[in-house]
C-alpha positions as CSV (number, residue, x, y, z in Angstrom):
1,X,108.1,92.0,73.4
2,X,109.1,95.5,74.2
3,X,107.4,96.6,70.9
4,X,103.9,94.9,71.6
5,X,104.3,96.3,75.2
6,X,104.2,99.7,73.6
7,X,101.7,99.4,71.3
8,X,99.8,98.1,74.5
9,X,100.2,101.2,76.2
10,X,99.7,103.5,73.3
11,X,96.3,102.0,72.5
12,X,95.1,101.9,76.3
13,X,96.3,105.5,76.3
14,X,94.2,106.4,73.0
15,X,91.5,105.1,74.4
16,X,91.1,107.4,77.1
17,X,91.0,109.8,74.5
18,X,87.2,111.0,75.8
19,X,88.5,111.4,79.7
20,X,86.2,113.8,80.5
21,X,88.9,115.2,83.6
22,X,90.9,118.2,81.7
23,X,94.2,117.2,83.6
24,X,93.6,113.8,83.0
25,X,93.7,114.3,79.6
26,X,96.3,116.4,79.5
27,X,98.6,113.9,81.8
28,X,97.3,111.1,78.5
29,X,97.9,113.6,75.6
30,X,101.6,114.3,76.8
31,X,102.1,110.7,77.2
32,X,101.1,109.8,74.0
33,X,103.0,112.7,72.5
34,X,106.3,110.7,74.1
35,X,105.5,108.2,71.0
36,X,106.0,110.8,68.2
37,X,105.0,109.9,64.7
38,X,105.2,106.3,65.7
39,X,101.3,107.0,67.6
40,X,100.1,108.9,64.3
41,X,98.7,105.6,62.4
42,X,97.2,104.2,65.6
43,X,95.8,107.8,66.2
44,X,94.2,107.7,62.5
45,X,92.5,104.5,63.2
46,X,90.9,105.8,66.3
47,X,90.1,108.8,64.6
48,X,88.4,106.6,62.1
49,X,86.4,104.5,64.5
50,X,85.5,107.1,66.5
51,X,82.0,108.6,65.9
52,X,82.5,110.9,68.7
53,X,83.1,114.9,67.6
54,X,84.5,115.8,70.7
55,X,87.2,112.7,71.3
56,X,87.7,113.1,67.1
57,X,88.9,116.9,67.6
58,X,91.4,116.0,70.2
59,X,92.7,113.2,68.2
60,X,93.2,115.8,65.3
61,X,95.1,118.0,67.7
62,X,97.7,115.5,69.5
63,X,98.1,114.3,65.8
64,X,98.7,117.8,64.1
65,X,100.7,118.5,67.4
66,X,103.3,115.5,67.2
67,X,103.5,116.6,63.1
68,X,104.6,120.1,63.9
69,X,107.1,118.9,66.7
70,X,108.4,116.5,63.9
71,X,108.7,119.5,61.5
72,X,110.4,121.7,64.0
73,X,113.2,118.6,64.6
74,X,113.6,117.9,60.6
75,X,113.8,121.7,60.1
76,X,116.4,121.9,62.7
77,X,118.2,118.7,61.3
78,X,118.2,120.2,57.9
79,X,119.3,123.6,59.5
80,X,122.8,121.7,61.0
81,X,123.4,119.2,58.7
82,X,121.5,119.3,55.0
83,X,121.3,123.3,54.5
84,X,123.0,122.6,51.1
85,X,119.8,120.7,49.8
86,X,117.6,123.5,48.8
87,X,115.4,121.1,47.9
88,X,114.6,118.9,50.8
89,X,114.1,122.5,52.5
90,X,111.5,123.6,50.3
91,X,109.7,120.5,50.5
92,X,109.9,120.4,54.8
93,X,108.0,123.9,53.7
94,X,105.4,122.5,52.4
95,X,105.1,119.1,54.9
96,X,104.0,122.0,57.2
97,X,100.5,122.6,55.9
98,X,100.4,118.8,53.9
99,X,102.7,116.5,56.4
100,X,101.8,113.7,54.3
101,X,103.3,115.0,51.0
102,X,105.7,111.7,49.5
103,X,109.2,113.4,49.2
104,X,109.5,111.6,45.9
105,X,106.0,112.9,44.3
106,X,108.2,116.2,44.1
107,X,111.7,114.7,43.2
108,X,110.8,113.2,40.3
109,X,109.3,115.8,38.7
110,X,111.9,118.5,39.5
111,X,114.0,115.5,38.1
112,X,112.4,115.7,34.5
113,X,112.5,119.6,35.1
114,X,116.5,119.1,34.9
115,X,116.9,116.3,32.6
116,X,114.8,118.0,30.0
117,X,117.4,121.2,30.7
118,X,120.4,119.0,30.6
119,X,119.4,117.6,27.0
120,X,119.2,120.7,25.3
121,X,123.0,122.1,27.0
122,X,126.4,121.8,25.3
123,X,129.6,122.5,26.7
124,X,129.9,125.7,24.2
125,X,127.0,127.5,25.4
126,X,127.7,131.3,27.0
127,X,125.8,132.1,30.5
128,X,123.1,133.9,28.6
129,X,122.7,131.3,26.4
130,X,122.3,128.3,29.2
131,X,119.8,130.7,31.1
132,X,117.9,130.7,27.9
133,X,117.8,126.8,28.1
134,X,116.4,127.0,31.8
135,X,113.7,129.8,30.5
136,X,112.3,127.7,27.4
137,X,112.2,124.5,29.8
138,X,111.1,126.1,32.8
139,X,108.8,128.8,31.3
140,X,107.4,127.2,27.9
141,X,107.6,123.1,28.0
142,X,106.6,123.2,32.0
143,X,104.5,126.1,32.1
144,X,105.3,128.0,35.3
145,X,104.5,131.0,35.2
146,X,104.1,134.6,37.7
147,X,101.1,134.1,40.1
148,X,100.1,138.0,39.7
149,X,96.5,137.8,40.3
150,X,97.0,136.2,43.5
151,X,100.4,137.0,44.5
152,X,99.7,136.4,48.5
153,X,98.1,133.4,48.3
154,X,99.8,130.7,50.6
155,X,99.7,128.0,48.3
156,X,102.4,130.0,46.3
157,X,104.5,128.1,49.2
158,X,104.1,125.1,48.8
159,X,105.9,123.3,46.0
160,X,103.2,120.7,45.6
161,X,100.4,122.8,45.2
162,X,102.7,124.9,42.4
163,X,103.8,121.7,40.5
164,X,99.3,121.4,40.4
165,X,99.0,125.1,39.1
166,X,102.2,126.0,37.7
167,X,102.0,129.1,39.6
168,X,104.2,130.8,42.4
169,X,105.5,134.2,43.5
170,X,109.1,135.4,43.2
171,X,111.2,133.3,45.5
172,X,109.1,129.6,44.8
173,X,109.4,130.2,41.2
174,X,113.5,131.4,42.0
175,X,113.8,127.9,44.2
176,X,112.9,125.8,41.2
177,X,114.8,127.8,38.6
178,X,118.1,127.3,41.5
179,X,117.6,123.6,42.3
180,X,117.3,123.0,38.0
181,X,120.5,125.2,37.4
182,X,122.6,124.4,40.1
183,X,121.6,120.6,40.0
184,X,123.5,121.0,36.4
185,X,126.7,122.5,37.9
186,X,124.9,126.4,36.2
187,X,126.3,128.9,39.2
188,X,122.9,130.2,39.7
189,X,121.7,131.6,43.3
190,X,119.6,133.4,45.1
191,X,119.7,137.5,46.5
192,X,117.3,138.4,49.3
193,X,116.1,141.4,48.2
194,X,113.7,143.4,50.0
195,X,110.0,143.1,48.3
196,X,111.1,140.6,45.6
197,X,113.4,137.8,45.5
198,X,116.1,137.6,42.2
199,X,118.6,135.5,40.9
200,X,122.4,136.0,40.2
201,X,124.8,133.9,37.6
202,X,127.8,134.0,39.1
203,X,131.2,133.1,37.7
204,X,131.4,130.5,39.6
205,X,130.2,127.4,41.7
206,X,129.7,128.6,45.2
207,X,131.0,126.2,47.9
208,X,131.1,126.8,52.2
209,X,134.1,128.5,52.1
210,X,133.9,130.3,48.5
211,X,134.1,134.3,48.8
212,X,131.9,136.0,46.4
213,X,131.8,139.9,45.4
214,X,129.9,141.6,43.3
215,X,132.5,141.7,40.5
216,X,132.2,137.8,40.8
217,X,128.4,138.4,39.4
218,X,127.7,138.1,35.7
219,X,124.2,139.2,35.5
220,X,121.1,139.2,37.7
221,X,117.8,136.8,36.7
222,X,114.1,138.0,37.4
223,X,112.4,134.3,37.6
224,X,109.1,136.0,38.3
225,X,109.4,138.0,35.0
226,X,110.0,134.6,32.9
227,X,113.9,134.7,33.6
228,X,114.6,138.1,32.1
229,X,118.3,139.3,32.7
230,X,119.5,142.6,34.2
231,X,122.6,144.2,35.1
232,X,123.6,145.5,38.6
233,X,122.7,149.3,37.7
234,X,119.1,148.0,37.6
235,X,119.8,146.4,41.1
236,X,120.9,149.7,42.6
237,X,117.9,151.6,41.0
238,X,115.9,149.3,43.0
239,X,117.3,149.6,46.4
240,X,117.4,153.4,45.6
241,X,114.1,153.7,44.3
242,X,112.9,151.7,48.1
243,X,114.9,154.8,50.0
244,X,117.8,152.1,51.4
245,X,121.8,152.1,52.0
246,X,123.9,150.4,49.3
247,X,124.0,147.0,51.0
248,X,125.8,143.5,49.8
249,X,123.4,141.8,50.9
250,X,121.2,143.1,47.9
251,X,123.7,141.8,45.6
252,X,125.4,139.0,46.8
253,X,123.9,135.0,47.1
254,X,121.9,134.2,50.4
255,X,122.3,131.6,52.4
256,X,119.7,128.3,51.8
257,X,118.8,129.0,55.3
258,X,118.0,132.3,54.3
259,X,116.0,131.4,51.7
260,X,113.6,128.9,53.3
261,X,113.7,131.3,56.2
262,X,112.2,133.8,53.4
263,X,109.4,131.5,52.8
264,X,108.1,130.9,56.3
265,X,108.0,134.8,56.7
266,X,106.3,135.3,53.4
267,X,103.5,132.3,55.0
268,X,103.5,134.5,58.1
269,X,102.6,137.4,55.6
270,X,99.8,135.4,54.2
271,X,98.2,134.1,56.6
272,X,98.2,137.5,58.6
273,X,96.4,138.9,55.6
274,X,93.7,135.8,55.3
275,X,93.0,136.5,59.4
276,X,94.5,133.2,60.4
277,X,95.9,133.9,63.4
278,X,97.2,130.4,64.9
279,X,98.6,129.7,61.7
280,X,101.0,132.6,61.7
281,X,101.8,131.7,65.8
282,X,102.6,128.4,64.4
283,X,105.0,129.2,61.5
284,X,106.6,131.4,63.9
285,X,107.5,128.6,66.3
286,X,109.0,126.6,63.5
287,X,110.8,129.5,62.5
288,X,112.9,128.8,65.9
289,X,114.2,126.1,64.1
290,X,116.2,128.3,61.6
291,X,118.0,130.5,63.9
């Protein structure tokens, strides 16, 4: 009874959608934003009886409005409690501009991407030699490659839109090649470098309370240069070459939280550069859900 009583109010609430009284529809739209993503499929099916342009647009706001609330509290959840799945973090990147994106769509195929890495290992294979496993599946059977020509595009993001094009920038492309390897007990992991995102193979897993140093790293990966290897010299040409102090943090493994933290500001990057103002003001407030 409780449940029809608040689908009752929900639908006598959506229907005064075209209140012509600002406050008045301001006192309804907070209301119905109360009901969360529980009022999104009655929302839809006013939205699709409604022939009205002006009652449709504010249907498509409360809508994308209770999605990006939802966002915010998933990113937040995922912050406290699931920062060790890279993955779910990646795709909660992408629900941002496509909220509808099925989870499992993306699972399964970054599930073939490991069990077609996993098939060609052996427990006698060197570092160099398993990272050449990940580059031939990654980089030759799927096909992913650098996204040069369009490097800023925001759709290098979103990890739907890459599994379409098999194209990315540095850290999406890095995310994959992280999830495959470390999803196969490989000690592979990300460094926050500034202007490019690598990869280190460490000599170890890394777990919450494992201390890493740089003599702990084997070699560095370039995923955005189809997995080529480099030493730590090369590293500290880099930073030197940018004019910065010796840092760990440009050779040592970042954080998850980091890392998805890194692709929000590189959408706030692209989006500044397309003009698209309320996009960046809104990536910025779910950003407060990573601090």
């Amino acid at each position: 009874m409780k449940r029809e009583a608040e689908n009752t109010e929900l639908d006598a609430l959506i229907s005064l959608l075209d209140e012509p009284d600002d406050r008045i529809f301001m006192q309804v739209r907070n209301k119905i934003s109360t009901y969360g993503t529980e009022a999104i499929s009655s929302l839809e099916t006013a939205l699709d009886n409604s022939s009205d342009k002006f009652t449709q647009n504010r249907i498509e706001n409360i809508i994308h409005e209770i999605q990006l609330n939802n966002l915010i509290f998933e990113l937040n959840k995922w912050r406290h409690y699931h920062f060790n799945d890279l993955l779910k973090g990646f795709i909660l990147v992408a629900k941002y501009q496509y909220p509808d994106l099925i989870e499992k769509s993306i699972t399964d195929k970054i599930g073939q991407i490991i069990q077609d890495v996993w098939l060609e290992l052996n427990n006698n294979l060197t570092p160099l030699e398993k990272v050449k496993v990940l580059n031939h599946i990654i980089f030759d059977v799927h096909e992913f490659s650098a996204n040069k020509a369009n490097l800023y595009s925001p759709q290098n993001s979103y990890i739907n839109t890459i599994f379409e094009t098999k194209k990315a920038n540095p850290i999406s492309l890095s995310i994959i090649y992280m999830v495959a390897a470390q999803s196969l007990r490989i000690p592979v992991y990300g460094i926050n470098l500034p202007q490019n995102f690598i990869l280190a193979y460490t000599d170890q897993m890394i777990g919450e309370n494992t201390k890493i140093l740089r003599n702990n790293i084997l070699f560095y990966i370039n995923a955005f240069n189809r997995g080529a290897v480099f030493t730590k010299r090369e590293v500290e040409l880099f930073i030197k070459q940018l004019n910065l102090k010796d840092d760990d943090s440009y050779f040592l493994p970042c954080t998850n939280i980091d890392t998805i933290r890194r692709v929000f500001n590189n959408l706030i990057f692209a989006y500044e550069n397309l003009g698209m103002s309320e996009k960046t003001d809104e990536i910025k407030r779910i950003l407060t859900a990573l601090k």
